[in-house]
C-alpha positions in Angstrom: 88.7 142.1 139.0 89.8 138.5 139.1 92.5 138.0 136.9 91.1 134.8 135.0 88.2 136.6 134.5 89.7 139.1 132.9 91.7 136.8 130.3 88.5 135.1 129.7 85.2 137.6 130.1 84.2 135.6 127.0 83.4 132.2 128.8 78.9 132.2 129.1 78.0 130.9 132.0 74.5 129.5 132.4 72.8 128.4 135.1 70.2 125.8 134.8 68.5 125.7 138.2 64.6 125.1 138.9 64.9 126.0 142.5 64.9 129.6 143.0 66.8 129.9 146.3 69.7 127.5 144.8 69.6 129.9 141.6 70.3 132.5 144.1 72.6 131.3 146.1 74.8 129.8 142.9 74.5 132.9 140.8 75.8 134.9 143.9 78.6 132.4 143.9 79.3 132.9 140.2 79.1 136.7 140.4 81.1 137.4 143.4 84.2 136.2 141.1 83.0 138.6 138.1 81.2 136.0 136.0 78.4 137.0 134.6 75.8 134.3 134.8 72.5 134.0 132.9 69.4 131.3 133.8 68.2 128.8 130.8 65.6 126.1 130.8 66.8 122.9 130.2 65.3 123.1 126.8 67.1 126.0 125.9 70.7 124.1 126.9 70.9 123.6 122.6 70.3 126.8 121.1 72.2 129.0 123.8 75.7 126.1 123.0 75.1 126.0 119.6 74.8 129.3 118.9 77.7 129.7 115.9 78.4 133.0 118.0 78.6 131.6 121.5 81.9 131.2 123.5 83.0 128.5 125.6 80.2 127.7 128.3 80.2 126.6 131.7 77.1 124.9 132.7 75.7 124.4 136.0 72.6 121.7 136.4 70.7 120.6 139.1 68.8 118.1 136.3 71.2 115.8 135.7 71.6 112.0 137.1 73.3 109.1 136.9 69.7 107.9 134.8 71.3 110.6 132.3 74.4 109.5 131.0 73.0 109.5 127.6 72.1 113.4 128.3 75.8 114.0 130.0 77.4 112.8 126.6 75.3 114.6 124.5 76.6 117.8 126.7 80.0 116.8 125.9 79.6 116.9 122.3 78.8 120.4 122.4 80.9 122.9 121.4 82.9 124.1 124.2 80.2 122.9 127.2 81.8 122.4 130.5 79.3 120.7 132.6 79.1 121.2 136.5 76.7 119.2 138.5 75.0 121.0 141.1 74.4 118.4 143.8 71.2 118.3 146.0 72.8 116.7 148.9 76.5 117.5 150.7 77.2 113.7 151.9 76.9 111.7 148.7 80.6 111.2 147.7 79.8 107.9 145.9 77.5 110.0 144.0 80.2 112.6 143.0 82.8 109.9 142.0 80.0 108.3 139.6 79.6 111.6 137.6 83.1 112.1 137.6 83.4 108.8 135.8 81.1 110.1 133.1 82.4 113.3 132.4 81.1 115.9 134.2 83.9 118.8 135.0 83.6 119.4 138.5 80.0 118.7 141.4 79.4 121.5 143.4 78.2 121.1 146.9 74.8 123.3 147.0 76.9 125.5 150.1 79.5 125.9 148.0 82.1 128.7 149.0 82.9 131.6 147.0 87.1 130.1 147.0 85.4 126.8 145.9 83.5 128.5 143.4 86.8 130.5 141.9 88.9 127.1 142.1 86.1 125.4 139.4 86.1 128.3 137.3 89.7 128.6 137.1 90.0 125.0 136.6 87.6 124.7 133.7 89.2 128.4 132.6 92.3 126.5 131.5 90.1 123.5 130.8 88.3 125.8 127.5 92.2 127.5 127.0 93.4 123.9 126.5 90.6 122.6 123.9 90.8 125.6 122.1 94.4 125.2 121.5 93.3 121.9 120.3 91.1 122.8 118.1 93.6 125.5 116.5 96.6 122.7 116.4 93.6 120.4 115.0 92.7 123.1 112.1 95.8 123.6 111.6 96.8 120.1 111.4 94.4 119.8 109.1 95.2 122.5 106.9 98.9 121.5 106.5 97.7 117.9 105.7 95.2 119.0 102.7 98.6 121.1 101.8 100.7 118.1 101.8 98.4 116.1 100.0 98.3 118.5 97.6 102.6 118.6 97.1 102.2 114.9 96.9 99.5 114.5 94.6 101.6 117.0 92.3 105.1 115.3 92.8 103.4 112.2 92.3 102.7 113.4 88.5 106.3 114.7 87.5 107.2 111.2 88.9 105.3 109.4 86.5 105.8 112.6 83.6 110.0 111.8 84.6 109.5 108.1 84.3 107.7 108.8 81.0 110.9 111.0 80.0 113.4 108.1 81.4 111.8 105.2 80.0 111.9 107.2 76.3 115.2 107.9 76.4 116.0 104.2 77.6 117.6 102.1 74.3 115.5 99.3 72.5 115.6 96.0 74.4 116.9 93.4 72.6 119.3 95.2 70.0 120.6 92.5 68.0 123.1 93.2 65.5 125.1 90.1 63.4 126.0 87.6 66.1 125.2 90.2 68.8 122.5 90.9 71.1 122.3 93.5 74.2 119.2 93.6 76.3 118.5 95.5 79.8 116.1 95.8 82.3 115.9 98.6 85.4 113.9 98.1 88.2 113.5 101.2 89.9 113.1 101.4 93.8 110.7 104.5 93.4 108.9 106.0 90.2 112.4 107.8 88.6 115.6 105.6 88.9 119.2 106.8 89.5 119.8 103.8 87.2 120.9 103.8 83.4 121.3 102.1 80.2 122.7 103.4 77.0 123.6 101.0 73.7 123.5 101.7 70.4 125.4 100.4 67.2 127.7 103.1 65.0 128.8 102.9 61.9 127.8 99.2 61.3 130.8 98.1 63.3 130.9 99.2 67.1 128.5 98.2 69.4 128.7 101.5 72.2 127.4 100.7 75.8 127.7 102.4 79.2 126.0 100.8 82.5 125.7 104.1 85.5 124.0 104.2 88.8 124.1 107.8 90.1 124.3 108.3 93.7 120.8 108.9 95.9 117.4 108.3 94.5 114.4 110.1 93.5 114.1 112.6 90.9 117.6 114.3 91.6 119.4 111.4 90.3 117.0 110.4 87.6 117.7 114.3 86.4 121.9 113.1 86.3 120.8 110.0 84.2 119.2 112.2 81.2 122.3 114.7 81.8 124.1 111.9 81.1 122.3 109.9 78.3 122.3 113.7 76.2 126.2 114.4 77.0 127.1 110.8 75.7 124.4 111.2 72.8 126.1 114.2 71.6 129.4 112.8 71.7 128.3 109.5 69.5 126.4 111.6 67.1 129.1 113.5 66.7 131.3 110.5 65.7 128.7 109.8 63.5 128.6 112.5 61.4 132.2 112.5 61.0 132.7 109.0 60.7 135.5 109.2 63.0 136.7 105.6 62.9 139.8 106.5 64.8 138.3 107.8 67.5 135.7 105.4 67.5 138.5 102.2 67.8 139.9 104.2 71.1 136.6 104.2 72.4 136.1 105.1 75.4 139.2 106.7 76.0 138.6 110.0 77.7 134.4 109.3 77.7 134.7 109.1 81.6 137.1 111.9 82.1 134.6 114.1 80.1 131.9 113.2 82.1 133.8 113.7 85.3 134.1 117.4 84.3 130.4 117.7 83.2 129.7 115.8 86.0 131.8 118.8 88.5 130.4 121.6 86.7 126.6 121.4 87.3 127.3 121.7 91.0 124.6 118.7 91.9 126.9 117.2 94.6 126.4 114.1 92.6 128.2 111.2 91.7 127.9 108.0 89.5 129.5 104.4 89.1 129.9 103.2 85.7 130.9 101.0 83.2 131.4 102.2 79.5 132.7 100.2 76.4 132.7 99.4 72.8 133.1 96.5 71.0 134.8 96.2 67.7 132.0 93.8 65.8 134.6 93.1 63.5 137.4 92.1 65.3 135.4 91.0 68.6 138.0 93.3 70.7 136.4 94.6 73.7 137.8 97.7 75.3 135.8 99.3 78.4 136.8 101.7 81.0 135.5 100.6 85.2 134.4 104.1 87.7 134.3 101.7 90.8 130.9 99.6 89.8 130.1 96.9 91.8 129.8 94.2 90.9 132.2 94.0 88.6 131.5 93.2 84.9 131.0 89.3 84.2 132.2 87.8 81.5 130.6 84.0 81.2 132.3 81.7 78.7 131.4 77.7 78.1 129.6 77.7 81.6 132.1 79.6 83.7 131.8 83.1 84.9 134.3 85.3 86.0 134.8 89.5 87.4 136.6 91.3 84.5 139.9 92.6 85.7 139.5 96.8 86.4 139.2 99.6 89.0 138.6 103.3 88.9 137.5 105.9 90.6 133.6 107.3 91.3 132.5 109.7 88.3 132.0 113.4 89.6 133.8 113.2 92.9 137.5 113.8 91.8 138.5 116.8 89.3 141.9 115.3 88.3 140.6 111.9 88.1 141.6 109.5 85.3 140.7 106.2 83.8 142.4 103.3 82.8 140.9 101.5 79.6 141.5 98.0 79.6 140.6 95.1 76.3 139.3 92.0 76.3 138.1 89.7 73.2 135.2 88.0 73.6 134.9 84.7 72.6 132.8 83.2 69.9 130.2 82.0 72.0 130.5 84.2 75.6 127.6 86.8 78.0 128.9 90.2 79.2 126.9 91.0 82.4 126.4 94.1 84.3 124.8 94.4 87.5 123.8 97.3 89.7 124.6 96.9 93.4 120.9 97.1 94.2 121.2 92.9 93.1 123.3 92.5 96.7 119.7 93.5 98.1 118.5 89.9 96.8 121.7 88.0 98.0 120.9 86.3 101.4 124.8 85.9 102.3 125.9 88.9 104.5 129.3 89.6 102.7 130.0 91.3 99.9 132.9 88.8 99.1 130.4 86.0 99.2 127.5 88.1 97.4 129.9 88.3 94.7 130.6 84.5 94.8 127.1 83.6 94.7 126.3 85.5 91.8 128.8 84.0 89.9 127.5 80.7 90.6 123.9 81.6 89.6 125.2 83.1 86.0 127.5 80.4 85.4 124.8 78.2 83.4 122.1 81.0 82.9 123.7 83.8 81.3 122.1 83.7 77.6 118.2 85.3 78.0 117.4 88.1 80.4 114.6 86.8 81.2 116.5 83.7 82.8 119.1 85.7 84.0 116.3 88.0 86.0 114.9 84.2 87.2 118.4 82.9 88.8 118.5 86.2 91.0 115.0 86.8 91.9 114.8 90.2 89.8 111.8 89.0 88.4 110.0 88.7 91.9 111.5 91.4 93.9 108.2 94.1 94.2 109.8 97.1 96.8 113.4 96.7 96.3 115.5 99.1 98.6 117.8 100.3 95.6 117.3 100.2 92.0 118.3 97.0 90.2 119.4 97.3 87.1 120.9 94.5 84.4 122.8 94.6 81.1 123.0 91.8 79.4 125.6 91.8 75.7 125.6 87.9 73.8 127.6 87.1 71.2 127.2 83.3 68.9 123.7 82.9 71.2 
């Protein structure tokens, strides 16, 4: 028994020959290496490869010329047909190469040896091994795709159900309270943003704000920036009902340190930079607290802009972190501004140094509407940023 037989007793071999000494002579051929052959009219080529039950076929045609090529690809296409020419003539080479050229598997000279025989066979053995395999890497292809689409069709709706969440928990834009106004706007580089903005007024007198970009992207982070909005919720809420002015004028002392532990606890391997303050409405004191944001706050007084003074560790990294709280007043007629690093993105200078430059320059005289603000640094424009870019803008005498 011939061992590719053996691994492949499955392969149909049909012969269709009109001449009944060539059917003789190939068939002897065929079944002198253990292949089982069986003789169809040319009609019958269709039904016996189409069968949904038929194997892979070899067939072998004396019918078939160059005139045919239309025939030849029609043979191609189906399933599992390897065709083999039979020629009528040993000395047309020319001939061969031409049906090569147009698909046909192997010509066999009508002498053809029994070795000669076994070589095309085997050949065209590993010929149907190797589009099977396609065919199952195909399926399968095909089968993980439809899965994938699936995931994606799915994670493509908690994006927009966590955007829905983000967005609600996101403060009213503009706030405006006495001779103060705080606005934002987030621009997220995917559905969910790692970016976030909390403000409120408490107590008629403090105006409470915190600025955080958590590390990464995608839903992970956006899940840190509700984590966050609810700790810092509780907290305020808290002063509320109490009507804990004291702790409310050291505000934020100890917000970030509290965070950092929150932060360490859940075991997310994530971490934020931030800004938090409070401003006494009353008094026009503003005190704030710096976790390494960049850039640094702005603060933009009669056309000039400057980096407020401040440094700090990254939230959730350290456990024995602690942060410094440092005071400002703000003028009668001034602009806090806080910016995400996701606006170095829209910078055309290379270095951070001269980023930060630049953006000073651009805020200088455009620093009282968002919307303007969002004009001078192309946040307005930008459609695929490649981080999220986020913008806090806090007014007072505007």
């Amino acid at each position: 028994m011939i061992d590719g037989y053996a691994m492949n007793k499955h392969v149909q071999v049909l012969l269709a020959i009109e001449d009944e000494a060539r059917l003789a002579f190939i068939r002897n051929r065929f079944e002198s290496i253990g292949r089982h052959t069986e003789s169809v009219q040319p009609n019958q080529i269709g039904e016996k490869c189409l069968d949904p039950v038929a194997q892979p076929v070899i067939l072998a045609s004396e019918n078939v010329t160059l005139q045919s090529e239309q025939e030849i690809q029609q043979f191609k296409q189906l399933c599992e047909v390897h065709l083999i020419v039979i020629a009528l003539c040993d000395d047309d080479v020319d001939l061969s190469v031409d049906f090569f050229r147009l698909g046909v598997v192997d010509v066999l000279m009508p002498d053809v040896s029994v070795a000669c025989a076994q070589q095309t066979v085997s050949r065209i053995d590993e010929f149907a091994q190797a589009r099977r395999q396609r065919l199952n890497d195909r399926a399968q292809l095909e089968k993980t795709n439809d899965e994938l689409q699936k995931s994606l069709r799915v994670l493509k709706q908690d994006q927009i159900a966590g955007l829905e969440v983000q967005k609600s928990l996101m403060p009213e834009s503009p706030l405006r309270f006495g001779d103060y106004q705080i606005s934002h706007s987030v621009v997220p580089s995917l559905y969910l943003s790692g970016d976030f903005v909390g403000y409120n007024v408490v107590l008629g007198r403090y105006l409470l704000f915190y600025f955080a970009d958590v590390s990464g992207h995608g839903a992970s982070s956006a899940f840190v920036t509700v984590l966050l909005r609810f700790m810092i919720g509780r907290l305020i809420r808290r002063h509320q009902l109490e009507e804990d002015y004291t702790a409310l004028a050291l505000a934020p002392q100890g917000l970030v340190e509290h965070i950092n532990t929150q932060m360490l606890a859940t075991g997310l391997g994530k971490h934020m930079t931030l800004v938090a303050g409070s401003v006494d409405m009353s008094t026009h004191r503003m005190r704030y607290v710096l976790g390494a944001q960049l850039p640094q706050p702005i603060l933009v007084v009669d056309g000039v802009a400057r980096y407020l003074q401040g440094a700090g560790k990254p939230v959730g990294i350290f456990a024995d972190a602690s942060w410094k709280v440092e005071e400002v007043v703000l003028p009668e007629r001034s602009a806090l501004i806080l910016l995400s690093d996701g606006v170095f993105d829209l910078m055309p200078q290379r270095q951070i140094a001269e980023k930060e430059a630049a953006i000073l320059e651009c805020l200088a005289e455009h620093s009282g509407d968002l919307d303007d603000l969002k004009r001078v640094l192309s946040i307005d424009t930008v459609t695929e940023p490649q981080d999220d870019i986020s913008v806090l803008l806090m007014t007072r005498g505007f």
